[in-house]
C-alpha positions in Angstrom: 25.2 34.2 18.8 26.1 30.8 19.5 23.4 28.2 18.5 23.1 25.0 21.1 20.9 22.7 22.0 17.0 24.3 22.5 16.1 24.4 25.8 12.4 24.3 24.5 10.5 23.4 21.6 7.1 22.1 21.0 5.1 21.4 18.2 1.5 22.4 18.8 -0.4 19.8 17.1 -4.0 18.9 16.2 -6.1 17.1 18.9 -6.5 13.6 18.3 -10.5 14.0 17.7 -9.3 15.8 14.3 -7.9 12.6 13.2 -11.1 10.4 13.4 -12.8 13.6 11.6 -10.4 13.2 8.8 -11.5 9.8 8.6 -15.2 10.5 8.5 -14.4 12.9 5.9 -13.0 9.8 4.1 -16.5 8.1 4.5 -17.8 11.2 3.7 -16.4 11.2 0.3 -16.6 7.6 -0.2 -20.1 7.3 0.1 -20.7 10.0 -2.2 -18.8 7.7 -4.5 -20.8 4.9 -3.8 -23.1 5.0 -7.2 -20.1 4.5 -9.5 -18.8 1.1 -7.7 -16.3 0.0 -5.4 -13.0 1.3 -7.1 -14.6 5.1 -6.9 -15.4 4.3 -3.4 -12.2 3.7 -2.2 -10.6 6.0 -4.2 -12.9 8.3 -2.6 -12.2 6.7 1.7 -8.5 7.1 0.8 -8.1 10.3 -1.3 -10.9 12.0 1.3 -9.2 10.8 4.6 -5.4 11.7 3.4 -6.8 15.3 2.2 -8.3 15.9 5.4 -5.1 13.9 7.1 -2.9 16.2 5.3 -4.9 19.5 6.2 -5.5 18.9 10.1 -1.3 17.7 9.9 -0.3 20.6 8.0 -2.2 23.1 10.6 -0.6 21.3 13.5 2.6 21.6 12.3 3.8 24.6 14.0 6.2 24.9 16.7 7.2 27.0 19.4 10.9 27.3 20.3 14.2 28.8 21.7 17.2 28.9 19.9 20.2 30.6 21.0 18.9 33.6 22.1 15.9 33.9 20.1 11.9 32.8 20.2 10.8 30.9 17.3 7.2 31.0 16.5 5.9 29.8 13.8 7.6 32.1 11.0 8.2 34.6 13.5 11.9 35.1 15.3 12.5 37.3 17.9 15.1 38.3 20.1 14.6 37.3 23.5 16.7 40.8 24.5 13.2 42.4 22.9 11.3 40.9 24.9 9.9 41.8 28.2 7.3 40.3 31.0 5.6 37.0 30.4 2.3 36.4 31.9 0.9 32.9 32.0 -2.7 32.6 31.3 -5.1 30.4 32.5 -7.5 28.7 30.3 -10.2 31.5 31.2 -7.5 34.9 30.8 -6.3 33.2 27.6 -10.1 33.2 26.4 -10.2 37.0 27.3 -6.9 37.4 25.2 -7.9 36.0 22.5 -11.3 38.1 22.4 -12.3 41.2 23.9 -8.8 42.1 25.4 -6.9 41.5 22.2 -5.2 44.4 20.3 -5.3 44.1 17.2 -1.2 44.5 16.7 -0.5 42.0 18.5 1.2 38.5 16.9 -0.7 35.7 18.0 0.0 32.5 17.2 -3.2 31.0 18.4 -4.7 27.0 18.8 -8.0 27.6 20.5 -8.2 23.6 20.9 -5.1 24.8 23.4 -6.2 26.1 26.9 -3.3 27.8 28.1 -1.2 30.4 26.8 1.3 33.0 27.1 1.4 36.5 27.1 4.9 38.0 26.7 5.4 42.0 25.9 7.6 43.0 23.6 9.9 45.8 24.8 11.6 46.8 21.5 10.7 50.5 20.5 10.9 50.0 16.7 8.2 47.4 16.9 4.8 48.0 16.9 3.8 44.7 18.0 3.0 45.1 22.0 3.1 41.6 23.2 2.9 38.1 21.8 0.3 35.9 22.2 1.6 32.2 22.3 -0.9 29.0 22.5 1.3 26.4 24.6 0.5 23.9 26.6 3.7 24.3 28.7 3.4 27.8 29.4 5.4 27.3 33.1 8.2 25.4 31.2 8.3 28.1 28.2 8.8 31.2 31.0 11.8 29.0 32.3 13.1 28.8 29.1 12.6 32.6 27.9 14.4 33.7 31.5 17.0 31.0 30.9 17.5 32.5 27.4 17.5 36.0 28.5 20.2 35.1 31.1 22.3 33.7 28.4 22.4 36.1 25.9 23.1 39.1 29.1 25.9 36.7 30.5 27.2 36.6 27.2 26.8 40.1 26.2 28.4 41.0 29.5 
Protein backbone atom coordinates (compact mmCIF):
# COMPACT_ATOMS: atom_id res chain seq x y z
CA UNK A 1 0.00 0.00 0.00
CA UNK A 2 1.30 3.13 -1.15
CA UNK A 3 0.27 6.21 0.98
CA UNK A 4 -0.32 9.64 -1.21
CA UNK A 5 -2.01 12.46 -1.02
CA UNK A 6 -5.85 12.03 0.62
CA UNK A 7 -8.28 12.46 -1.82
CA UNK A 8 -10.66 13.35 1.16
CA UNK A 9 -10.60 14.46 4.55
CA UNK A 10 -12.81 16.45 6.75
CA UNK A 11 -12.92 17.32 10.17
CA UNK A 12 -16.35 17.39 11.53
CA UNK A 13 -16.43 20.17 13.84
CA UNK A 14 -18.73 21.80 16.43
CA UNK A 15 -21.27 24.38 15.04
CA UNK A 16 -20.41 27.80 15.63
CA UNK A 17 -23.50 28.38 18.15
CA UNK A 18 -21.28 26.00 20.58
CA UNK A 19 -18.75 28.55 20.70
CA UNK A 20 -20.90 31.51 22.07
CA UNK A 21 -22.25 28.69 24.57
CA UNK A 22 -18.83 28.16 25.81
CA UNK A 23 -18.73 31.70 26.42
CA UNK A 24 -21.93 31.98 28.37
CA UNK A 25 -20.63 29.10 30.25
CA UNK A 26 -17.75 31.56 31.10
CA UNK A 27 -20.32 34.14 32.37
CA UNK A 28 -21.86 31.40 33.86
CA UNK A 29 -19.03 30.70 36.03
CA UNK A 30 -18.01 34.13 36.47
CA UNK A 31 -20.99 35.37 37.94
CA UNK A 32 -21.08 32.67 40.32
CA UNK A 33 -17.76 34.09 41.31
CA UNK A 34 -18.91 37.41 41.62
CA UNK A 35 -19.24 37.55 45.72
CA UNK A 36 -15.45 36.95 46.21
CA UNK A 37 -14.37 40.15 43.86
CA UNK A 38 -13.09 40.74 40.57
CA UNK A 39 -9.92 38.50 40.44
CA UNK A 40 -12.37 35.31 41.18
CA UNK A 41 -14.56 36.58 38.50
CA UNK A 42 -12.31 36.56 35.87
CA UNK A 43 -10.63 33.72 36.85
CA UNK A 44 -13.96 32.26 36.73
CA UNK A 45 -15.03 34.08 32.57
CA UNK A 46 -11.68 32.67 31.58
CA UNK A 47 -11.14 29.23 33.25
CA UNK A 48 -15.20 28.62 32.44
CA UNK A 49 -15.09 29.70 28.70
CA UNK A 50 -11.66 27.76 27.93
CA UNK A 51 -13.18 24.48 29.77
CA UNK A 52 -16.18 24.63 27.76
CA UNK A 53 -13.81 25.91 24.68
CA UNK A 54 -11.69 22.99 25.10
CA UNK A 55 -14.70 20.36 25.47
CA UNK A 56 -16.95 21.60 22.36
CA UNK A 57 -13.10 21.62 20.45
CA UNK A 58 -12.11 18.32 21.62
CA UNK A 59 -15.63 16.69 20.40
CA UNK A 60 -15.21 18.37 17.12
CA UNK A 61 -12.05 17.08 16.53
CA UNK A 62 -12.73 14.12 14.57
CA UNK A 63 -12.12 13.56 11.05
CA UNK A 64 -13.23 11.52 8.29
CA UNK A 65 -10.74 10.41 5.65
CA UNK A 66 -9.07 8.28 2.80
CA UNK A 67 -5.78 7.30 2.89
CA UNK A 68 -4.28 4.92 0.52
CA UNK A 69 -6.73 2.50 0.28
CA UNK A 70 -8.29 2.77 3.58
CA UNK A 71 -11.34 4.89 5.45
CA UNK A 72 -10.27 6.67 8.46
CA UNK A 73 -12.94 7.40 10.93
CA UNK A 74 -12.31 8.56 13.90
CA UNK A 75 -10.16 5.66 15.52
CA UNK A 76 -11.58 3.38 13.11
CA UNK A 77 -9.54 2.17 9.72
CA UNK A 78 -11.00 0.16 7.26
CA UNK A 79 -10.14 -1.27 4.10
CA UNK A 80 -11.99 0.19 1.35
CA UNK A 81 -11.66 -3.53 -0.45
CA UNK A 82 -14.23 -4.33 2.82
CA UNK A 83 -16.32 -2.21 1.96
CA UNK A 84 -19.42 -2.39 -0.18
CA UNK A 85 -22.46 0.06 -1.31
CA UNK A 86 -22.67 3.51 -0.09
CA UNK A 87 -26.00 5.10 0.24
CA UNK A 88 -26.29 8.93 0.73
CA UNK A 89 -28.75 10.03 3.11
CA UNK A 90 -30.79 12.82 3.27
CA UNK A 91 -31.18 14.82 6.30
CA UNK A 92 -34.63 12.97 6.98
CA UNK A 93 -33.13 8.99 6.09
CA UNK A 94 -30.13 9.95 8.21
CA UNK A 95 -32.68 10.75 11.09
CA UNK A 96 -34.26 7.27 10.49
CA UNK A 97 -30.56 5.76 10.70
CA UNK A 98 -29.79 7.10 13.47
CA UNK A 99 -33.06 5.89 15.38
CA UNK A 100 -35.45 3.38 14.63
CA UNK A 101 -33.59 1.82 11.60
CA UNK A 102 -30.27 1.50 13.44
CA UNK A 103 -28.69 -1.93 14.34
CA UNK A 104 -27.15 -1.91 17.04
CA UNK A 105 -23.71 -3.42 15.48
CA UNK A 106 -23.28 -1.00 13.41
CA UNK A 107 -20.12 1.74 13.82
CA UNK A 108 -21.51 5.11 13.76
CA UNK A 109 -19.64 7.89 14.02
CA UNK A 110 -22.44 10.29 14.50
CA UNK A 111 -22.79 14.51 14.81
CA UNK A 112 -26.54 14.96 14.96
CA UNK A 113 -25.83 18.91 14.60
CA UNK A 114 -24.81 17.27 10.89
CA UNK A 115 -27.75 16.66 8.52
CA UNK A 116 -26.47 14.42 6.04
CA UNK A 117 -24.76 11.24 6.19
CA UNK A 118 -23.55 8.14 4.82
CA UNK A 119 -24.40 4.70 4.89
CA UNK A 120 -21.78 2.34 3.47
CA UNK A 121 -22.01 -1.67 4.11
CA UNK A 122 -19.42 -3.48 4.98
CA UNK A 123 -18.84 -6.60 2.87
CA UNK A 124 -16.12 -8.37 4.93
CA UNK A 125 -17.36 -11.77 6.39
CA UNK A 126 -15.23 -11.80 9.53
CA UNK A 127 -16.81 -8.52 10.65
CA UNK A 128 -19.77 -8.33 12.38
CA UNK A 129 -20.23 -4.75 11.80
CA UNK A 130 -23.01 -4.51 8.78
CA UNK A 131 -22.53 -1.02 7.60
CA UNK A 132 -21.01 2.27 8.76
CA UNK A 133 -22.78 5.10 9.63
CA UNK A 134 -20.74 8.29 8.74
CA UNK A 135 -22.01 12.06 9.69
CA UNK A 136 -20.47 14.15 6.74
CA UNK A 137 -21.44 17.07 5.25
CA UNK A 138 -19.90 16.07 1.91
CA UNK A 139 -21.49 12.90 1.55
CA UNK A 140 -21.55 13.24 -2.64
CA UNK A 141 -17.77 14.10 -2.48
CA UNK A 142 -16.91 11.18 0.17
CA UNK A 143 -18.79 8.41 -2.43
CA UNK A 144 -16.30 9.87 -5.11
CA UNK A 145 -13.62 9.42 -2.98
CA UNK A 146 -14.47 5.73 -1.53
CA UNK A 147 -15.05 4.65 -5.51
CA UNK A 148 -11.87 6.50 -6.39
CA UNK A 149 -10.16 4.52 -3.55
CA UNK A 150 -11.59 1.32 -4.42
CA UNK A 151 -10.48 1.74 -8.10
CA UNK A 152 -6.99 2.21 -6.82
CA UNK A 153 -6.35 -0.37 -4.60
CA UNK A 154 -8.20 -3.09 -7.68
CA UNK A 155 -5.87 -1.30 -10.34
CA UNK A 156 -3.15 -1.89 -8.12
CA UNK A 157 -3.93 -5.29 -6.98
CA UNK A 158 -4.50 -6.23 -10.56
Amino acid sequence: MQLSASPYEERLTAPRSWWLISFLVGVSFALILLPFGTLPLLGGLVGGTAAAAVAASSYGSIRIRIVGDALIAGEAKIPVAALGEAEILDAEEARAWRTYKADTRAFMLLRAYIPTALRVQVTDPADPTPYLYLSTREPERLVAALESARAAAARDAG
